[in-house]
Every structure is written in structure tokens, then in C-alpha cells.
PyMOL Python script that loads the backbone (N, CA, C, O; Angstrom):
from pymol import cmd

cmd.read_pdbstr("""\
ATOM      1  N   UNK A   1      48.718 128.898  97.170  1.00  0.00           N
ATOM      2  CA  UNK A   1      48.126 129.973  97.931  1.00  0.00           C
ATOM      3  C   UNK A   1      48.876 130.096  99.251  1.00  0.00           C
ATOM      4  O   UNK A   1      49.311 129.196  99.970  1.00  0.00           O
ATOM      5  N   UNK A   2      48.931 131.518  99.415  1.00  0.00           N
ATOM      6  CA  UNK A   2      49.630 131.585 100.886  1.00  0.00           C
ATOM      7  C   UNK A   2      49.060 131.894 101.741  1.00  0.00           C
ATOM      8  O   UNK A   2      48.168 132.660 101.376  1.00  0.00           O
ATOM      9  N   UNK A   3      49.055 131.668 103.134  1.00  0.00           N
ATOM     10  CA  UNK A   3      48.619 132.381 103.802  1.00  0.00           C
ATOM     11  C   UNK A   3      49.687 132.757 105.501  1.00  0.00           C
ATOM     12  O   UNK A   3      50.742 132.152 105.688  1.00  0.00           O
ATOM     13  N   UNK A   4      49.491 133.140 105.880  1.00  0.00           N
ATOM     14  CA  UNK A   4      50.636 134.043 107.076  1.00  0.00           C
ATOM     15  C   UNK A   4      49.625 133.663 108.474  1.00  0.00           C
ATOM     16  O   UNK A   4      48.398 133.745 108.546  1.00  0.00           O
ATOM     17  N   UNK A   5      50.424 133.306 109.334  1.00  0.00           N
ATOM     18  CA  UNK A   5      50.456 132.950 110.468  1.00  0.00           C
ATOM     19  C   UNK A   5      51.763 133.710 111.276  1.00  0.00           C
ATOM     20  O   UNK A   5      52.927 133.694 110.875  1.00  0.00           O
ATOM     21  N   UNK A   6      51.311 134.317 112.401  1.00  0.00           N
ATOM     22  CA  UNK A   6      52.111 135.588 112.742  1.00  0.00           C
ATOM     23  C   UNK A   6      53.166 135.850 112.489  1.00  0.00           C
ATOM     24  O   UNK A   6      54.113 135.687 113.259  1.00  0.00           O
ATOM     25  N   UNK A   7      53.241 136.363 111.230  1.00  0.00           N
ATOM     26  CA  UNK A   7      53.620 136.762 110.315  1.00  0.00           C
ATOM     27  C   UNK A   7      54.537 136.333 109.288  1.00  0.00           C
ATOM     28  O   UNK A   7      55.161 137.090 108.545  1.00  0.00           O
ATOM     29  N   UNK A   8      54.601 134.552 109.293  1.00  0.00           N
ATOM     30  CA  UNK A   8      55.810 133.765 108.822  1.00  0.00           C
ATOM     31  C   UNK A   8      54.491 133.319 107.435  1.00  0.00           C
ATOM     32  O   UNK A   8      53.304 133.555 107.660  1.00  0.00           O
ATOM     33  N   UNK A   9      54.834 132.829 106.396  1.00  0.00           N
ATOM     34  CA  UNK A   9      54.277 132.613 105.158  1.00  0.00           C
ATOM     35  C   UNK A   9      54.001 130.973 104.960  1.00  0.00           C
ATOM     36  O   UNK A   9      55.019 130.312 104.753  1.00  0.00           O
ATOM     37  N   UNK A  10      52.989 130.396 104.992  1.00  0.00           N
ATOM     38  CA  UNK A  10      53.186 129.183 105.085  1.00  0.00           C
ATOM     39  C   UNK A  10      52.529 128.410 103.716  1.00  0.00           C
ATOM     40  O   UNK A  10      51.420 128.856 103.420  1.00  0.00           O
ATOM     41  N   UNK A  11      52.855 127.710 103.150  1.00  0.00           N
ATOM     42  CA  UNK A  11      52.649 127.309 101.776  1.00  0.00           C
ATOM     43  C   UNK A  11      51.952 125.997 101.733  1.00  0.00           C
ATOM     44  O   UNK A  11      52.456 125.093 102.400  1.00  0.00           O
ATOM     45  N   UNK A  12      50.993 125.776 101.130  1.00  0.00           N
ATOM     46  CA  UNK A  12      50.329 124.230 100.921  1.00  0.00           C
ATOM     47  C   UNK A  12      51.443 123.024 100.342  1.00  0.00           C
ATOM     48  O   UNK A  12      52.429 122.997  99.605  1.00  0.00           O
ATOM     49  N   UNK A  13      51.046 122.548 100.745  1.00  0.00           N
ATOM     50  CA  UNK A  13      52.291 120.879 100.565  1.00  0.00           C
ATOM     51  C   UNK A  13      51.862 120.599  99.558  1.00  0.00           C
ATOM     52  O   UNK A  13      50.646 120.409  99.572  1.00  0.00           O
ATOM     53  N   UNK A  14      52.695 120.400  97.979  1.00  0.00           N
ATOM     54  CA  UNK A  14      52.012 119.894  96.845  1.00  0.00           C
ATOM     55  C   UNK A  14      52.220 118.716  97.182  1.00  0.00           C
ATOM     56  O   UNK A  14      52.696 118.349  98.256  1.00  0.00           O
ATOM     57  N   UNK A  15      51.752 117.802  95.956  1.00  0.00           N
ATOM     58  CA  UNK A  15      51.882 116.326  95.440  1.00  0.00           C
ATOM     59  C   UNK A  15      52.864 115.901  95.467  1.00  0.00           C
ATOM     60  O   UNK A  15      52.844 114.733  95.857  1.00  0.00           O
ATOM     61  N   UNK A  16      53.843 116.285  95.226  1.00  0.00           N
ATOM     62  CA  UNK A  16      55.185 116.104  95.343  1.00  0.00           C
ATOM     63  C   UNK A  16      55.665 115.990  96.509  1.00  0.00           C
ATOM     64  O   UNK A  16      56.155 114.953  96.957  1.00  0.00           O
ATOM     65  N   UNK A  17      55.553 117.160  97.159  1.00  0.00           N
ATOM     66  CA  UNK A  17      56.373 116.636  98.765  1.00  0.00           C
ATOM     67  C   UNK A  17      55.470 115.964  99.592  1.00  0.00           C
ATOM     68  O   UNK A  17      55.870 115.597 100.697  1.00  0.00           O
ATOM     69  N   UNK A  18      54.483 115.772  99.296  1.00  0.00           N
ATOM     70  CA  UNK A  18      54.071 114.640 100.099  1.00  0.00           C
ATOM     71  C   UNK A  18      54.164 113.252  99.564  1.00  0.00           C
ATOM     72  O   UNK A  18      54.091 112.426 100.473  1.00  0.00           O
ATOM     73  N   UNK A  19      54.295 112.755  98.421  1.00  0.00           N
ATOM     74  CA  UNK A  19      54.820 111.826  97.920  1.00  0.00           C
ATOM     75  C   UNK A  19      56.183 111.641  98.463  1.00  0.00           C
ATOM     76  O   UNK A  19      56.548 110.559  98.924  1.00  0.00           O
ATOM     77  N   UNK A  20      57.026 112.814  98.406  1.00  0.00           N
ATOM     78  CA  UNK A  20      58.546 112.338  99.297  1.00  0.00           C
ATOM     79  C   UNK A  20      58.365 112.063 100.136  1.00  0.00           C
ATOM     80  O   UNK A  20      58.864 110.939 100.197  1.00  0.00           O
ATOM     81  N   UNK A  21      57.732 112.385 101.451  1.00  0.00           N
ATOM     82  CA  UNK A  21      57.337 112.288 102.661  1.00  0.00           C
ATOM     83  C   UNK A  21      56.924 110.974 102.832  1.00  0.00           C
ATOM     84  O   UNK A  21      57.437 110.225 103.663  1.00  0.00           O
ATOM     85  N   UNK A  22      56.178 110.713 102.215  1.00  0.00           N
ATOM     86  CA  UNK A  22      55.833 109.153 102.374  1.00  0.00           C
ATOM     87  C   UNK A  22      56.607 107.642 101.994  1.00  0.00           C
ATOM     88  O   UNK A  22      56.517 106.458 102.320  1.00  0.00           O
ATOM     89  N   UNK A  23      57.497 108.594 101.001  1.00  0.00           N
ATOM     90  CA  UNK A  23      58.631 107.209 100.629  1.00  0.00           C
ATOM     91  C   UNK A  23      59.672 107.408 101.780  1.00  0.00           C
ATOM     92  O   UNK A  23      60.109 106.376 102.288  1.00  0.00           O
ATOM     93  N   UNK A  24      60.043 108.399 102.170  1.00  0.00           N
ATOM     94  CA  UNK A  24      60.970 108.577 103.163  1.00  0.00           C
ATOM     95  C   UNK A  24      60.589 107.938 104.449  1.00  0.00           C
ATOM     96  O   UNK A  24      61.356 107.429 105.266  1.00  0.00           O
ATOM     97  N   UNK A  25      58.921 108.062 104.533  1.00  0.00           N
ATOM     98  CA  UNK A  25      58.700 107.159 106.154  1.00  0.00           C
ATOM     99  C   UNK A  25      59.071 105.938 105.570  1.00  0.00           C
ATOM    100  O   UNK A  25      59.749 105.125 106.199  1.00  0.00           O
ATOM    101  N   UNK A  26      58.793 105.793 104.741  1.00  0.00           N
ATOM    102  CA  UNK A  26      58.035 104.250 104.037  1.00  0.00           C
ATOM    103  C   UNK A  26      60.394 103.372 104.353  1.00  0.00           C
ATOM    104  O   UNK A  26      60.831 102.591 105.198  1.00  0.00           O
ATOM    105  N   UNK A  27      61.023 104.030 103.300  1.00  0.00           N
ATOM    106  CA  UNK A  27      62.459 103.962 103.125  1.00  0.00           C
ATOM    107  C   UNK A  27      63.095 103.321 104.871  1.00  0.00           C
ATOM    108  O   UNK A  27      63.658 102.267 105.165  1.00  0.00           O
ATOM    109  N   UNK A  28      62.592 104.760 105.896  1.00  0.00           N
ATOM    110  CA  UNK A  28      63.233 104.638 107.210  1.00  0.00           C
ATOM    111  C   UNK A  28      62.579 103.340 107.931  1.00  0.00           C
ATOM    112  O   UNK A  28      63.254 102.485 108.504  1.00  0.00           O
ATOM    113  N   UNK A  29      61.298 103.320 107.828  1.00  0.00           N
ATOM    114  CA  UNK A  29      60.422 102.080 108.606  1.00  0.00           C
ATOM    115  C   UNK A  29      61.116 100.294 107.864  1.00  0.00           C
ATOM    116  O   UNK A  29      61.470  99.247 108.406  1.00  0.00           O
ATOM    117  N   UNK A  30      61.050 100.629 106.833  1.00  0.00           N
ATOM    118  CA  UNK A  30      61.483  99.740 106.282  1.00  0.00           C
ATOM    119  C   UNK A  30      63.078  99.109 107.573  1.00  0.00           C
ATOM    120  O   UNK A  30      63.232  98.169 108.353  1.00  0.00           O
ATOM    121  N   UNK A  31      63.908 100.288 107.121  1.00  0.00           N
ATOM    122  CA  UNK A  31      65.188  99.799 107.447  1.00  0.00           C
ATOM    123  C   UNK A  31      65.412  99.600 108.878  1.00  0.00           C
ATOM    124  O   UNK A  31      66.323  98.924 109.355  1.00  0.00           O
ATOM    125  N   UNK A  32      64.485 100.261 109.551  1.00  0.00           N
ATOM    126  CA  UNK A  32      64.507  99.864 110.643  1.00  0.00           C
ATOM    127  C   UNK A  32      64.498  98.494 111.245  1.00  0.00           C
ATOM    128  O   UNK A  32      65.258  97.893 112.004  1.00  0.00           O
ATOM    129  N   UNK A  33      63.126  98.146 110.508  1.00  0.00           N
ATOM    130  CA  UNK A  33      62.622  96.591 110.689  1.00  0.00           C
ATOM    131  C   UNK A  33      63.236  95.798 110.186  1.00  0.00           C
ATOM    132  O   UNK A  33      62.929  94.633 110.438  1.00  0.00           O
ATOM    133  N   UNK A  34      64.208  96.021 109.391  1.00  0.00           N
ATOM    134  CA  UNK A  34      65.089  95.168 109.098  1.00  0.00           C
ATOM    135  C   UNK A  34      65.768  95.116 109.942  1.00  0.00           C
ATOM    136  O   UNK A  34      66.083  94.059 110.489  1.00  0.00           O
ATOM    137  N   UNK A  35      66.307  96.620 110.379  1.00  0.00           N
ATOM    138  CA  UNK A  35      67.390  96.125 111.638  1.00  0.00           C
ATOM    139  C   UNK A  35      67.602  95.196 113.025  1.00  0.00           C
ATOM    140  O   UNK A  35      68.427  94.513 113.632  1.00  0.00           O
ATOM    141  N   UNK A  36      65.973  95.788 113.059  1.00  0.00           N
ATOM    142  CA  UNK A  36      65.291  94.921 114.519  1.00  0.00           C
ATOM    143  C   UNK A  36      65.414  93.532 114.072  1.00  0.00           C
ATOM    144  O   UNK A  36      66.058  92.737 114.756  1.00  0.00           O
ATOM    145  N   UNK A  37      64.849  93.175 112.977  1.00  0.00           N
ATOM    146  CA  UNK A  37      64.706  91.679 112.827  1.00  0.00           C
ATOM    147  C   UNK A  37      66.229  91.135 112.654  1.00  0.00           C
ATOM    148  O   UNK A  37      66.466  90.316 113.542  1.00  0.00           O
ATOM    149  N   UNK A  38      67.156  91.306 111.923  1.00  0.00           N
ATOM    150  CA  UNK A  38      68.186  90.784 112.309  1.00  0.00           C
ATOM    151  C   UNK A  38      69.193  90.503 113.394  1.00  0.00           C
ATOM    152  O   UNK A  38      69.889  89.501 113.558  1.00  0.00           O
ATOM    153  N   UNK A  39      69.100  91.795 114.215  1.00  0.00           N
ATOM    154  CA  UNK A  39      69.445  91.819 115.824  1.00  0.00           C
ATOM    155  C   UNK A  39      69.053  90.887 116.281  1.00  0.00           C
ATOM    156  O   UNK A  39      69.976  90.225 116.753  1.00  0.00           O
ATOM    157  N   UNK A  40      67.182  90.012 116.528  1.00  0.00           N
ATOM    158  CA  UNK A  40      66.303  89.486 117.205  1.00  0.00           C
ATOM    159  C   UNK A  40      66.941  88.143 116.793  1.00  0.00           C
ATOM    160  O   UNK A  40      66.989  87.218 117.604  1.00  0.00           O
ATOM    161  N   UNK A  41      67.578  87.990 115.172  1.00  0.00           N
ATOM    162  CA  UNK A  41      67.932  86.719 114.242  1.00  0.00           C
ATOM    163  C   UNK A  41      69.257  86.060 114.063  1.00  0.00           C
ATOM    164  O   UNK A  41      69.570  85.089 113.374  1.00  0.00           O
ATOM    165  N   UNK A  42      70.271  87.166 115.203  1.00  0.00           N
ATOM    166  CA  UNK A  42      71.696  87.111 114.930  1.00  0.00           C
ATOM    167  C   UNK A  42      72.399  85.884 114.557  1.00  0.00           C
ATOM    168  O   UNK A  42      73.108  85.589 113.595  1.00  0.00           O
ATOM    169  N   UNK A  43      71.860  85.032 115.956  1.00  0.00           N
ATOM    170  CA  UNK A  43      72.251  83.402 116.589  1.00  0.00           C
ATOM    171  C   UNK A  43      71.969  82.627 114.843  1.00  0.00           C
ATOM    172  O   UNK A  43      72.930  82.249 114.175  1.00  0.00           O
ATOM    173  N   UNK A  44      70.642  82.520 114.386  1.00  0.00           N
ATOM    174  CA  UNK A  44      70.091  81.628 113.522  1.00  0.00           C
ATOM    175  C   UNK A  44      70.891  82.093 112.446  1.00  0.00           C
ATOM    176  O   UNK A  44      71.288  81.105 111.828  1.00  0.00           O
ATOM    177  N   UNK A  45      71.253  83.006 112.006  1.00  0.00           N
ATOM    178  CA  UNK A  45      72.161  83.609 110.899  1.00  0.00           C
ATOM    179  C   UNK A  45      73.471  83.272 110.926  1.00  0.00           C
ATOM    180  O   UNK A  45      73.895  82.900 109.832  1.00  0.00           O
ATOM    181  N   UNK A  46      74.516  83.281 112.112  1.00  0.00           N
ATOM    182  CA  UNK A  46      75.542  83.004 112.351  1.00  0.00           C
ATOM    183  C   UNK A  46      75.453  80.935 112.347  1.00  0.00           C
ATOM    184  O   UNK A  46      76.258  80.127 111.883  1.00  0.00           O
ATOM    185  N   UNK A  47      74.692  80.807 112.762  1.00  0.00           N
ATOM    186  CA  UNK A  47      74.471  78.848 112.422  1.00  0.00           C
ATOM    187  C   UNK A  47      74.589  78.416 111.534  1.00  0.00           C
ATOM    188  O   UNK A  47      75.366  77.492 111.290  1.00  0.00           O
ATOM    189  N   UNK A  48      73.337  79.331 110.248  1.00  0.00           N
ATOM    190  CA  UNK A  48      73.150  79.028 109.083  1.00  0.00           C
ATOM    191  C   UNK A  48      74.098  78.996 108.066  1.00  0.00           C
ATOM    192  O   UNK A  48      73.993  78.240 107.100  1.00  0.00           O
ATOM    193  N   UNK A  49      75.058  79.808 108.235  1.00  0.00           N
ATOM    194  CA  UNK A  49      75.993  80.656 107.690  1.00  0.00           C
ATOM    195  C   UNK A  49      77.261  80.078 107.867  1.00  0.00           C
ATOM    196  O   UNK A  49      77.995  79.834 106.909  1.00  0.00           O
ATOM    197  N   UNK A  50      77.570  79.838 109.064  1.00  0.00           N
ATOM    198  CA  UNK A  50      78.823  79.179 109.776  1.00  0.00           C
ATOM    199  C   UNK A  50      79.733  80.681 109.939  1.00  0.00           C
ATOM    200  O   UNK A  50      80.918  80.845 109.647  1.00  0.00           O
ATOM    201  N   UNK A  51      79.056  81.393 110.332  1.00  0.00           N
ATOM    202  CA  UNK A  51      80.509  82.866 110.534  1.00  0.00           C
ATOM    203  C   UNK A  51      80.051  83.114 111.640  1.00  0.00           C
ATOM    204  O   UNK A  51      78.949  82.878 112.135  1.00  0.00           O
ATOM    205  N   UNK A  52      81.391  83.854 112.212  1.00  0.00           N
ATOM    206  CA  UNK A  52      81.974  83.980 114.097  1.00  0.00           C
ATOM    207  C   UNK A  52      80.672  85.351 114.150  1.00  0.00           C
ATOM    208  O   UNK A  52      80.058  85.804 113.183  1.00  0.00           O
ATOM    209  N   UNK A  53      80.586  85.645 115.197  1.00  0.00           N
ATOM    210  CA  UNK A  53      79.913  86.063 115.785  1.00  0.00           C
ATOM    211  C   UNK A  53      80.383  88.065 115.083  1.00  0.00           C
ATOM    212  O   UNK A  53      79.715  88.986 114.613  1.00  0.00           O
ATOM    213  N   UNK A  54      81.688  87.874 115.374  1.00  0.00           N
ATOM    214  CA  UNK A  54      82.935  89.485 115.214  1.00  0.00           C
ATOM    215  C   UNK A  54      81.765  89.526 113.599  1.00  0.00           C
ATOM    216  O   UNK A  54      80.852  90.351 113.597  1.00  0.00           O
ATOM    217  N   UNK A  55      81.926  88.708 112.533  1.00  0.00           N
ATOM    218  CA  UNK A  55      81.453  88.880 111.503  1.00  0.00           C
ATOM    219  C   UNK A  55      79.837  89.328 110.997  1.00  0.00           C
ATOM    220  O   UNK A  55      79.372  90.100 110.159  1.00  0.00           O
ATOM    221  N   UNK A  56      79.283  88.366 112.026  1.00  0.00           N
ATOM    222  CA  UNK A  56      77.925  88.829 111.708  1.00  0.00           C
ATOM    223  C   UNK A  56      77.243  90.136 112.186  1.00  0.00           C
ATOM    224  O   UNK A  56      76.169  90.572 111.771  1.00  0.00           O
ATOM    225  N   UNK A  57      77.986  90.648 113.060  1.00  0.00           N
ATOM    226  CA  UNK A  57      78.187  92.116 113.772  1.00  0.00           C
ATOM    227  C   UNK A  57      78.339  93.104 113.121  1.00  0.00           C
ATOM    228  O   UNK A  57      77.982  94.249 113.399  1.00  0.00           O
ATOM    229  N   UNK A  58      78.951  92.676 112.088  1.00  0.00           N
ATOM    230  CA  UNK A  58      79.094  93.797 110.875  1.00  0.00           C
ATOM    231  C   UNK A  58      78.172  94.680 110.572  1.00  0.00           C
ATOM    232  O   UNK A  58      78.138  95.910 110.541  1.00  0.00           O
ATOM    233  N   UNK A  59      77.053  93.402 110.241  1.00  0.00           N
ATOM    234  CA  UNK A  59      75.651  93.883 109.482  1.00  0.00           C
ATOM    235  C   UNK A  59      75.172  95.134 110.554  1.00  0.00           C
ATOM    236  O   UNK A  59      74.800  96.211 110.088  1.00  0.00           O
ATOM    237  N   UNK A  60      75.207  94.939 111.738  1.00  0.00           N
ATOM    238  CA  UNK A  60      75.133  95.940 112.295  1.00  0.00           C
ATOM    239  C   UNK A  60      75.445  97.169 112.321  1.00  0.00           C
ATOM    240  O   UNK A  60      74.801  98.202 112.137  1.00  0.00           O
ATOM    241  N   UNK A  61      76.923  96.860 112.668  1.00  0.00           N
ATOM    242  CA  UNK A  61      77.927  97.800 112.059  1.00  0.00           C
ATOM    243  C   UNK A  61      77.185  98.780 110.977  1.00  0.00           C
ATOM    244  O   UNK A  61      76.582  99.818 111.249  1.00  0.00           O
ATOM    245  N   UNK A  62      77.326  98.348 110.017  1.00  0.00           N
ATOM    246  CA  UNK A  62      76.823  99.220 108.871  1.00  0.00           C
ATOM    247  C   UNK A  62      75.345  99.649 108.945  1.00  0.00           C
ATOM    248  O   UNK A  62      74.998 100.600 108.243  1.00  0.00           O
ATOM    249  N   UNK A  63      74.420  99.015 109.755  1.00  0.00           N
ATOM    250  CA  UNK A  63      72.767  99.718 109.664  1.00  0.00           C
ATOM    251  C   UNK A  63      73.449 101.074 110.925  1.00  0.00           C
ATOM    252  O   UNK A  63      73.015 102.205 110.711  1.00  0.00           O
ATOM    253  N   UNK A  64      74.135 100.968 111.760  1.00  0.00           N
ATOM    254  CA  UNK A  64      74.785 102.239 112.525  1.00  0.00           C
ATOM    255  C   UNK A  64      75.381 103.103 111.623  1.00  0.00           C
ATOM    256  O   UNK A  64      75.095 104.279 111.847  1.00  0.00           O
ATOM    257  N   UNK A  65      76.222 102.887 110.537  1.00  0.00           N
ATOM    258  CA  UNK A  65      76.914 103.950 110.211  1.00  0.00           C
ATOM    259  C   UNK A  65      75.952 104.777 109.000  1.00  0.00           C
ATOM    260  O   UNK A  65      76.020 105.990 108.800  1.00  0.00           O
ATOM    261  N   UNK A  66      74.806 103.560 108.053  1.00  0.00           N
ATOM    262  CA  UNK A  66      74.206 103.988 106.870  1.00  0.00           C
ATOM    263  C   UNK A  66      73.047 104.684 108.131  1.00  0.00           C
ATOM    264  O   UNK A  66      72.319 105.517 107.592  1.00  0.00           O
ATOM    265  N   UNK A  67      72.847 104.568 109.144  1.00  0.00           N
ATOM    266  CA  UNK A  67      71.630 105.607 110.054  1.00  0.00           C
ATOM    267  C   UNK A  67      72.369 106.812 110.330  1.00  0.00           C
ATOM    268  O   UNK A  67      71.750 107.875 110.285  1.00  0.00           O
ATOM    269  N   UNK A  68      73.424 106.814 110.568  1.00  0.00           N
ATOM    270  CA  UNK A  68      74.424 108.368 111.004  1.00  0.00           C
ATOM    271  C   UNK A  68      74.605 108.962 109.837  1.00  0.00           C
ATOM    272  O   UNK A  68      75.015 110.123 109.839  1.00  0.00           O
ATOM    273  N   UNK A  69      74.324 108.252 108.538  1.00  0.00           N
ATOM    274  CA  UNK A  69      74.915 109.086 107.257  1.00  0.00           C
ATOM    275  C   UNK A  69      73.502 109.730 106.665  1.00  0.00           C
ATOM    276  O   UNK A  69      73.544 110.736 105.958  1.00  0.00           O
ATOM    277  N   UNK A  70      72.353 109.132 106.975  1.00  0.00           N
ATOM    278  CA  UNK A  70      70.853 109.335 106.249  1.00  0.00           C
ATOM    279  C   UNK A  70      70.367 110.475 106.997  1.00  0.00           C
ATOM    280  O   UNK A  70      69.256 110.946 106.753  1.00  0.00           O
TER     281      UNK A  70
END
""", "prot")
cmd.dss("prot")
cmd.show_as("cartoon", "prot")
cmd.util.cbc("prot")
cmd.orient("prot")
């Protein structure tokens, strides 16, 4: 059903796009918190691991470039 609001047509949100909508918060929140938590985890990761610092930076690296590409 439509209905018009000065004078633009505005359409009810099926099941569907709100199902996208919600995996998409769900997808971004996710990756976020990942990001945060590894930033917060760098030191304990680079210990655990035994790799230089240039390396574990990476991971970063890439949550920057896969956020500029999404």
C-alpha cells in the first residue's frame, strides 16, 4: 500500500528488507567489535604469536581497507 507524503510515494518495508536491515546492523556491529577488541589486544597477540609489531598491524590494515570497500 502506498501512501504520499508531500507528494513523494512512500512504500511499507516488507519482510525482506527488514530482515536485510538487520543482518547488515547485525554483519557491521559484529566487525566492528572485532576491530575494537583486537586494537585493545594488539600487545597479547603479538606475545602469543611471536610477530613484530609492522605484522600484527596488518590485521588492521585490512579491517581499514574491508570498511572503505563495504
Amino acid at each position: 500500500m502506498e501512501k504520499t507524503v508531500s507528494g513523494a510515494r512512500v512504500h511499507k518495508p516488507t519482510p525482506a528488507s527488514t530482515w536485510l536491515l538487520v543482518l547488515c546492523w547485525l554483519v557491521y556491529t559484529c566487525s566492528l567489535l572485532g576491530k575494537v577488541n583486537y586494537s585493545a589486544n594488539i600487545t597479547q597477540v603479538e606475545d602469543f604469536f611471536g610477530v613484530t609489531h609492522q605484522s600484527a598491524g596488518l590485521v588492521t590494515s585490512f579491517y581499514f581497507f574491508a570498511y572503505g570497500a563495504g
